[in-house]
ZALOSE-90206 format. One record per residue: residue number from 0; residue in three letters; x, y, z of N, C-alpha, C in turn. Coordinates in pm, 1 decimal, always signed. Each point is the difference from the previous one (the first is absolute). Example, Ala and Ser with C-alpha at 12.3 -4.5 7.8 and 13.67 -1.06 7.14 Angstrom:
ZALOSE-90206
(miza 0 ALA (+1319.0 -569.0 +780.0) (-89.0 +119.0 +0.0) (+90.0 +120.0 +0.0)) (miza 1 SER (-35.0 +105.0 -72.0) (+82.0 +119.0 +6.0) (-77.0 +109.0 +73.0)) 
***
This chain:
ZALOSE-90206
(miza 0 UNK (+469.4 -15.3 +1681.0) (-110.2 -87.0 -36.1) (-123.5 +84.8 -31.5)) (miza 1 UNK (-51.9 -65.2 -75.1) (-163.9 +86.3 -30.9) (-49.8 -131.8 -13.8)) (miza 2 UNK (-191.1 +54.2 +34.3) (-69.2 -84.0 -42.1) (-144.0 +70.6 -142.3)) (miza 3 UNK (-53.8 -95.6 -64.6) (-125.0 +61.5 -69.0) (-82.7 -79.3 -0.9)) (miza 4 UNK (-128.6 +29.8 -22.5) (-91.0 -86.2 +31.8) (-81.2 -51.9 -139.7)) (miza 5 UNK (-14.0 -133.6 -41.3) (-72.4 +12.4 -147.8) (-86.9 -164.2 +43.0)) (miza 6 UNK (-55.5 -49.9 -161.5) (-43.5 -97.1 -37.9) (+82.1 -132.3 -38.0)) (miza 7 UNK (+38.6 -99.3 +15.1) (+63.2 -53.1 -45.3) (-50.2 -64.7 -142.5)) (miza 8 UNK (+71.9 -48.3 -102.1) (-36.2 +15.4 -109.5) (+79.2 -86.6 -82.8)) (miza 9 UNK (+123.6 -32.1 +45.0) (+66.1 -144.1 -43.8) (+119.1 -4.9 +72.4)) (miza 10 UNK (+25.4 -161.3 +22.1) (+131.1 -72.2 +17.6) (+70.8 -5.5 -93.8)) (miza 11 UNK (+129.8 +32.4 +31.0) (+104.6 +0.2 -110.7) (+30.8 -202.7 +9.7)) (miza 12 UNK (+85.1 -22.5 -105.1) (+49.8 -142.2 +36.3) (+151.9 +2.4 +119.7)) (miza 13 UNK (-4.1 -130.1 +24.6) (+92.2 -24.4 +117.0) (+113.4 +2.1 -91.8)) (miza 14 UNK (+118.6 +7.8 +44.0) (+130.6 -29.9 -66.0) (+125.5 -39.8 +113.1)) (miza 15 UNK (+37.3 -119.7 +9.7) (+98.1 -60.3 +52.3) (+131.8 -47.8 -47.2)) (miza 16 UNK (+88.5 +24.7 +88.7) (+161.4 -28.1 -66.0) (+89.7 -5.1 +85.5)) (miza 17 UNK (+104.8 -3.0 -34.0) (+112.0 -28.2 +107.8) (+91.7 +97.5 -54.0)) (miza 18 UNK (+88.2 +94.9 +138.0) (+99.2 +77.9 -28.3) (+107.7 -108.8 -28.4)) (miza 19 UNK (+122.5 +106.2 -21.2) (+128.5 -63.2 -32.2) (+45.3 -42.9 +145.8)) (miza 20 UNK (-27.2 +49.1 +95.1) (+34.0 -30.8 +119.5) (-70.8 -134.0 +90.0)) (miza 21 UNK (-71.1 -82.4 -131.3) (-76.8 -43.3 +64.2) (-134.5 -20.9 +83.2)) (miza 22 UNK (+6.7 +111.2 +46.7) (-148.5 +27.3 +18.7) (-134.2 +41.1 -37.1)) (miza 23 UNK (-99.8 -128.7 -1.8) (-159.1 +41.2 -16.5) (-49.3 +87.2 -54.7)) (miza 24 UNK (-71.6 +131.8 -86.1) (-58.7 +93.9 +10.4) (-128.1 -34.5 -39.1)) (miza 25 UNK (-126.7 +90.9 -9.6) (-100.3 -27.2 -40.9) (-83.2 +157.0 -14.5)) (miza 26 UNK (-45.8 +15.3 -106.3) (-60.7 +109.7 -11.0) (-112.0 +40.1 -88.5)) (miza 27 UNK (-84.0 +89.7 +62.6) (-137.7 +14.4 -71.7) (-29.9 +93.2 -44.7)) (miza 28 UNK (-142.3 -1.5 +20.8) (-60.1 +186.1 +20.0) (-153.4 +27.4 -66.0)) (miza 29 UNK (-54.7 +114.1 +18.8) (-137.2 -6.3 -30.8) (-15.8 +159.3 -72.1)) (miza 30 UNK (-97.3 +11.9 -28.0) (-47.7 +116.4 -86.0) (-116.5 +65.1 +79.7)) (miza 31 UNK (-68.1 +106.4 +60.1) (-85.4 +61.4 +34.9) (-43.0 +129.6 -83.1)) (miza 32 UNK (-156.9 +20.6 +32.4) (-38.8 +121.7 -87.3) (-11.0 +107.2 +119.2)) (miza 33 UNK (+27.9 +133.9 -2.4) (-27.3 +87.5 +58.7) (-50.7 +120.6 -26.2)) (miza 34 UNK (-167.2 +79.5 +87.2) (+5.7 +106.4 -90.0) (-132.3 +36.5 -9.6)) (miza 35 UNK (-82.9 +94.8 -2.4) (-130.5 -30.7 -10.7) (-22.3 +57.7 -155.5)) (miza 36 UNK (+14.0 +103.4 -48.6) (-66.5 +66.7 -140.3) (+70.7 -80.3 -114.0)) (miza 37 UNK (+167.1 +4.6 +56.2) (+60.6 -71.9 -162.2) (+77.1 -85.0 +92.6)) (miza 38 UNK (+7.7 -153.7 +21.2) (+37.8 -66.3 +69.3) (+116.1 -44.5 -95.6)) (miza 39 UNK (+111.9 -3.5 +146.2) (+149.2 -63.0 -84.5) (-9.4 -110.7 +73.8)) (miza 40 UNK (+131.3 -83.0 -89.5) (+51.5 -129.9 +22.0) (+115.3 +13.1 +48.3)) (miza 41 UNK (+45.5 -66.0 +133.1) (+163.3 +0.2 +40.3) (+33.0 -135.6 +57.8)) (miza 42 UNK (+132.2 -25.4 -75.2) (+46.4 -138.1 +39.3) (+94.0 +8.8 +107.4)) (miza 43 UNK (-8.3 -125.6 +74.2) (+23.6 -8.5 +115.0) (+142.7 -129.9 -55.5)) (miza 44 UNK (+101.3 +5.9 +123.1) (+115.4 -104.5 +17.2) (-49.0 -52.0 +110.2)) (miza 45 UNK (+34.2 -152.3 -13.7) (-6.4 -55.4 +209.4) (+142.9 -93.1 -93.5)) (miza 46 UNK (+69.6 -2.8 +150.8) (+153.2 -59.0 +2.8) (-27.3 -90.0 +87.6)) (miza 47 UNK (+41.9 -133.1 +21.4) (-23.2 -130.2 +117.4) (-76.8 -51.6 -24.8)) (miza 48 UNK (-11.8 -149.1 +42.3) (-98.0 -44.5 +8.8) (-157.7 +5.9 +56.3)) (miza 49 UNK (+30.9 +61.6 +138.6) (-90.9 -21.0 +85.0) (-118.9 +149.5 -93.7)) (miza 50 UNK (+59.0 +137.3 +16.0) (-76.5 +108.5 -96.7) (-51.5 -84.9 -115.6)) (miza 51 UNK (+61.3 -54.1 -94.6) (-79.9 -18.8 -124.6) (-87.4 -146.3 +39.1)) (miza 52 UNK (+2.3 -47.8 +91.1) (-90.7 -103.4 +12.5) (-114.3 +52.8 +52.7)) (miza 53 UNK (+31.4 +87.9 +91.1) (-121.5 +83.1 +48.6) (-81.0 +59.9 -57.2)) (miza 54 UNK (+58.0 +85.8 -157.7) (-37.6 +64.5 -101.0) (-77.8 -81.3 -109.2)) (miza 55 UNK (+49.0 -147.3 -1.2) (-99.8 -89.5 -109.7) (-93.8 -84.6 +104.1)) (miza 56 UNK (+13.5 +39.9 +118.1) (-164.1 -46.9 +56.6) (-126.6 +90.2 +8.5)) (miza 57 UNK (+36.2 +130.2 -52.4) (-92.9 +87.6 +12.1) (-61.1 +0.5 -140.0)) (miza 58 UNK (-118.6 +67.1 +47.8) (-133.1 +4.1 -80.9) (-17.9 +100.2 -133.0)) (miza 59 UNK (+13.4 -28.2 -95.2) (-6.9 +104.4 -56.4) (-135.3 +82.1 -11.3)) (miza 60 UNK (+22.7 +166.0 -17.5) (-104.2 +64.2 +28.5) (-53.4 +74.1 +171.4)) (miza 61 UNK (+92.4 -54.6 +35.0) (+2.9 +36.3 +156.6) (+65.8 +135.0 +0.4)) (miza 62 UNK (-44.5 +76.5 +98.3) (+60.9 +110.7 +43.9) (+136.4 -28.5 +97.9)) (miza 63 UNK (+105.4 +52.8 -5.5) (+102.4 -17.1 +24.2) (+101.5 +180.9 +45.7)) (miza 64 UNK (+84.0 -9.1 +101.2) (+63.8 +63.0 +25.9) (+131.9 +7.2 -6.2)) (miza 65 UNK (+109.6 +47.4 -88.5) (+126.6 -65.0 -15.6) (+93.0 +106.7 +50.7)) (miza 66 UNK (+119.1 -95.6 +112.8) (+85.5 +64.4 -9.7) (+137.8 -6.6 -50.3)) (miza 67 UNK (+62.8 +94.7 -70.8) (+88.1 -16.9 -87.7) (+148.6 +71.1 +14.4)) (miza 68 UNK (+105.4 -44.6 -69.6) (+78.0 +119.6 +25.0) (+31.7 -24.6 -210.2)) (miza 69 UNK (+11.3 +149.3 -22.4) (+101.4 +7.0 -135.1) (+189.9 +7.1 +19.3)) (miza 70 UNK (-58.4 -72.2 -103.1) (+156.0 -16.0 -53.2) (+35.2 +24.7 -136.8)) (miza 71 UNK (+137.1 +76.2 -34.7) (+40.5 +28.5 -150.0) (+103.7 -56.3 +10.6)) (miza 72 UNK (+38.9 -57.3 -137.1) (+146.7 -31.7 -18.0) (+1.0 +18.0 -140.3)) (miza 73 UNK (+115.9 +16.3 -27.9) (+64.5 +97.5 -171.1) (+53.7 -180.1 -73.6)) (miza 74 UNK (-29.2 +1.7 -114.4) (+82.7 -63.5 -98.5) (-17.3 +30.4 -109.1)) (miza 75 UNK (+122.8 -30.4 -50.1) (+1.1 +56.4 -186.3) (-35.9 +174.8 +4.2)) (miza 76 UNK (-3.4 +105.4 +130.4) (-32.5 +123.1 -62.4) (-98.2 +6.9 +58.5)) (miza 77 UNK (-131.4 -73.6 +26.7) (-110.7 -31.2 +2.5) (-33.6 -9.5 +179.9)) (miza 78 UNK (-93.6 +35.2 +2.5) (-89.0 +4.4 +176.4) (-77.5 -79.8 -23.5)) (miza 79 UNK (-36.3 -118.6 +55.7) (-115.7 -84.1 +65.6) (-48.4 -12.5 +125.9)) (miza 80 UNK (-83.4 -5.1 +61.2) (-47.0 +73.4 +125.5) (-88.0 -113.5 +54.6)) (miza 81 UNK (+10.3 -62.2 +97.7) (-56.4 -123.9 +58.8) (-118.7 +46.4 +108.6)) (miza 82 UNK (-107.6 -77.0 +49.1) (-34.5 +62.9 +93.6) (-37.1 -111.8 +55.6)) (miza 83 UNK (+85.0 -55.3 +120.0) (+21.0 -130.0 +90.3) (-86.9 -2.6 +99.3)) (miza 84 UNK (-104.7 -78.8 +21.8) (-104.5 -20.7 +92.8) (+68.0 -64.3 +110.6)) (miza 85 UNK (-43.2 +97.5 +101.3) (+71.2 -40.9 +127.1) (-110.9 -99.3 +123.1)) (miza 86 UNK (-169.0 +62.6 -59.6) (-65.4 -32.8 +88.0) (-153.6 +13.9 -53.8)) (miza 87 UNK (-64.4 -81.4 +2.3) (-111.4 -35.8 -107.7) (-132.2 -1.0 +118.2)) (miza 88 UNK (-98.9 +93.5 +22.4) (-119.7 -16.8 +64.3) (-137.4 +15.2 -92.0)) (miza 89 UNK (-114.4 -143.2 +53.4) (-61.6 -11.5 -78.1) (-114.3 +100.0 +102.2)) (miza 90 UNK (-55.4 +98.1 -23.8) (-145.1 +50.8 +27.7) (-147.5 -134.3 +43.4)) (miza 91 UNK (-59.4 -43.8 +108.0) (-75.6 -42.5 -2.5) (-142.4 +21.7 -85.9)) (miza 92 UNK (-55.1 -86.3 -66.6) (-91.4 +14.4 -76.0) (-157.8 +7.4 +35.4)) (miza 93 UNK (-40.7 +125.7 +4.5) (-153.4 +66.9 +7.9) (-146.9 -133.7 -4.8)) (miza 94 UNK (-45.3 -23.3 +137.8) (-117.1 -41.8 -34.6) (-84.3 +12.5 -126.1)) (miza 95 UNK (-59.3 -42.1 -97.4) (-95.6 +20.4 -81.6) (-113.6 +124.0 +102.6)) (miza 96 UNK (-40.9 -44.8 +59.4) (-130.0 +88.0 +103.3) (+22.8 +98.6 +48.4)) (miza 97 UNK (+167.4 +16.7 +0.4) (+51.7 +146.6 +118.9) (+43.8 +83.4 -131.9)) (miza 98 UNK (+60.6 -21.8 -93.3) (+74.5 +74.3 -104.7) (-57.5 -57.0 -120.9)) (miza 99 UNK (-78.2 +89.9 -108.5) (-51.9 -72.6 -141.5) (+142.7 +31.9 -62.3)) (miza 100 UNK (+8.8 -58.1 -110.8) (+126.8 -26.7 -39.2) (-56.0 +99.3 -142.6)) (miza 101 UNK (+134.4 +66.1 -57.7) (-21.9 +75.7 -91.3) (+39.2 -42.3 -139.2)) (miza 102 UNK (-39.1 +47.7 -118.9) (-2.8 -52.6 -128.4) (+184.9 -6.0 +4.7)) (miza 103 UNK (+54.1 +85.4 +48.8) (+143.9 +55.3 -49.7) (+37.4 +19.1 +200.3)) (miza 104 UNK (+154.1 -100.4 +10.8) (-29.8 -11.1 +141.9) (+57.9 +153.2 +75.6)) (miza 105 UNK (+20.9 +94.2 -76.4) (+52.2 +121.6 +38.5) (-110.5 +135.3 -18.1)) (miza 106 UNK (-122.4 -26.3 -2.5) (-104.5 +39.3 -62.4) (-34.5 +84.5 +154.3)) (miza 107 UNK (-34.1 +120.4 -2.9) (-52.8 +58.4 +55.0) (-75.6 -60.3 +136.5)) (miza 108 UNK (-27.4 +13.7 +121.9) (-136.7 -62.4 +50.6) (-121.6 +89.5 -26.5)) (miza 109 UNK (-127.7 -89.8 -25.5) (-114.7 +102.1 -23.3) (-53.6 +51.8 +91.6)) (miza 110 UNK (-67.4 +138.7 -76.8) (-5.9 +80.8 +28.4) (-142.1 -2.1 +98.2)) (miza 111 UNK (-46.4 +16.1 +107.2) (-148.7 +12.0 +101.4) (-63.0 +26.2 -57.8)) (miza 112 UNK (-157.0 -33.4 -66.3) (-98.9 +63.1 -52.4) (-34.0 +79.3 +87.7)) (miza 113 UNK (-62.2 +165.0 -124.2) (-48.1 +56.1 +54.8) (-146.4 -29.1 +42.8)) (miza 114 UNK (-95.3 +31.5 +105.1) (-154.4 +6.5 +55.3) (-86.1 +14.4 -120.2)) (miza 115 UNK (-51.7 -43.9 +1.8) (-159.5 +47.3 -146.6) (-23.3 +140.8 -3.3)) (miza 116 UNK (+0.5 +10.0 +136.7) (-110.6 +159.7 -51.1) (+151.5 +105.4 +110.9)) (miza 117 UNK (+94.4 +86.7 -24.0) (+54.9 +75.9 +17.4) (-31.6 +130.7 +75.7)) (miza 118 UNK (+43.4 -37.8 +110.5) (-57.8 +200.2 +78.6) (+32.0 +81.9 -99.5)) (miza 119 UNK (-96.3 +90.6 +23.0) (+46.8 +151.8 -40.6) (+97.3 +66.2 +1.3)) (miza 120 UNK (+82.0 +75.0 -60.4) (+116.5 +60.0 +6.8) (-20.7 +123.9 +139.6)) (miza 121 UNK (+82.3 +25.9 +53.5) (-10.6 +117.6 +99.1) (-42.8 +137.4 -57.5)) (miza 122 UNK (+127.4 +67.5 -134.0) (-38.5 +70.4 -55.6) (-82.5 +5.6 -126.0)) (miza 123 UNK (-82.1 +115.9 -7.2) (-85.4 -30.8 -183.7) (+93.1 +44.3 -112.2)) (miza 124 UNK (-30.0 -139.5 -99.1) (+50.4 +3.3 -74.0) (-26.2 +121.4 -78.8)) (miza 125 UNK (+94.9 +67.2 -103.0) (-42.9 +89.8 -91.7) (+20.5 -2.5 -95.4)) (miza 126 UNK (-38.8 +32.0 -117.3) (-31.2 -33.8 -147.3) (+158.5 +46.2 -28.8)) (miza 127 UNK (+73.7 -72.4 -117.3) (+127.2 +24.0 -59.0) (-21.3 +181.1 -43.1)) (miza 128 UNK (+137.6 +34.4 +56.1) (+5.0 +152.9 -58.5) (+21.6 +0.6 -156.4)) (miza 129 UNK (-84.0 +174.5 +6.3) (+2.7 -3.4 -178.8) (+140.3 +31.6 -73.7)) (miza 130 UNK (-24.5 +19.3 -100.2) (+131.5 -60.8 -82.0) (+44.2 +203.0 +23.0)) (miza 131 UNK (+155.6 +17.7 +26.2) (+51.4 +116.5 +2.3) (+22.9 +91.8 -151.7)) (miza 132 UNK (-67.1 +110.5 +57.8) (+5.1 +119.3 -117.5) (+135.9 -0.6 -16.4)) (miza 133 UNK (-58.1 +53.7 -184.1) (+172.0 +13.7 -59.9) (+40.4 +120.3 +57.7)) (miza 134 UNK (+147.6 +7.0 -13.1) (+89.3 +97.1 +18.5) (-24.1 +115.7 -93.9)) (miza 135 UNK (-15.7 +121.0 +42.9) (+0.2 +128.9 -75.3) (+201.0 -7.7 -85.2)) (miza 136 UNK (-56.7 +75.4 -107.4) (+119.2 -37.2 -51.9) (+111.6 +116.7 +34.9)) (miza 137 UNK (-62.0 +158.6 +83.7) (+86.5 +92.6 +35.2) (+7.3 -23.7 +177.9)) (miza 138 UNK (+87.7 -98.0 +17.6) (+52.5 -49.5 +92.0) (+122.4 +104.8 +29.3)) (miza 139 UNK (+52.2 +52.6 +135.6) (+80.7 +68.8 +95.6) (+125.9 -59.1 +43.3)) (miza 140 UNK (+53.6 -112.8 -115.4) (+95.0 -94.0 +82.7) (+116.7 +81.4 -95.0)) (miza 141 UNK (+172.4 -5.8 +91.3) (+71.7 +76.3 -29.8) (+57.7 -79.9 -109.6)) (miza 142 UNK (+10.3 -156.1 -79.1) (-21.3 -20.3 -116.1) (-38.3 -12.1 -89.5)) (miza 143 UNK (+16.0 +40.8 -126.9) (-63.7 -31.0 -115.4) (-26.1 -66.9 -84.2)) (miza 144 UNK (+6.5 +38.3 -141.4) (+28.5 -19.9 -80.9) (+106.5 +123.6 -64.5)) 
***
């Protein structure tokens, strides 16, 4: 099992049917973004009822924690790779007054202003060094030309 932590960002649609055996199925799933500089999208499976009902009562835009397991299975030649939500936690949501909320919800927290007026440095500063003399061109190095 693994888990990752993202935004939620859409509900997939429900899909219901019946095996050959008769029995019920029902299945969903959702999409989350993850990521702070170049944010990805990863879709999520929920299998049962009770997971995907749980999954279309939630909020979209909420922070969310998913846990998942992958799965591959081969047809035609071909790999498709599932990633089955085992366990869906929603993050409680930040007072307005305790946490300002950011333009982009993965956005840095800001940064402490600095004081108006700045102590003094310990050491004195010193003017940028001057620009380095050229190289004599009868240089002592054991290559040449």
């Amino acid at each position: 099992m693994s888990t990752i932590i993202g935004r939620l960002i859409k509900i997939l649609p429900t899909v219901s049917g019946e095996s050959a055996s008769g029995n019920a199925w029902v299945r969903g799933g959702f999409v989350i973004e993850v990521g702070d500089d170049y944010p990805k999208k990863v879709a999520f499976s929920t299998f049962g009822e009770e997971r995907t009902a749980a999954v279309n009562g939630l909020q979209v835009g909420r922070k969310v924690q998913v846990t998942y397991s992958p799965e591959s299975r081969e047809y035609n030649d071909k790999w498709y790779t599932d990633l089955r939500c085992t366990k869906i936690e929603v993050f409680a949501q930040a007072q307005p007054a305790e946490q300002p909320v950011a333009a982009y919800p993965y956005a840095a927290p800001a940064q402490t202003a600095q004081p108006a007026t700045a102590p003094a440095p310990a050491y004195p500063q010193n003017p940028a060094p001057a620009a380095p003399a050229m190289m004599p061109q009868d240089d002592d190095l054991p290559f040449g030309e």
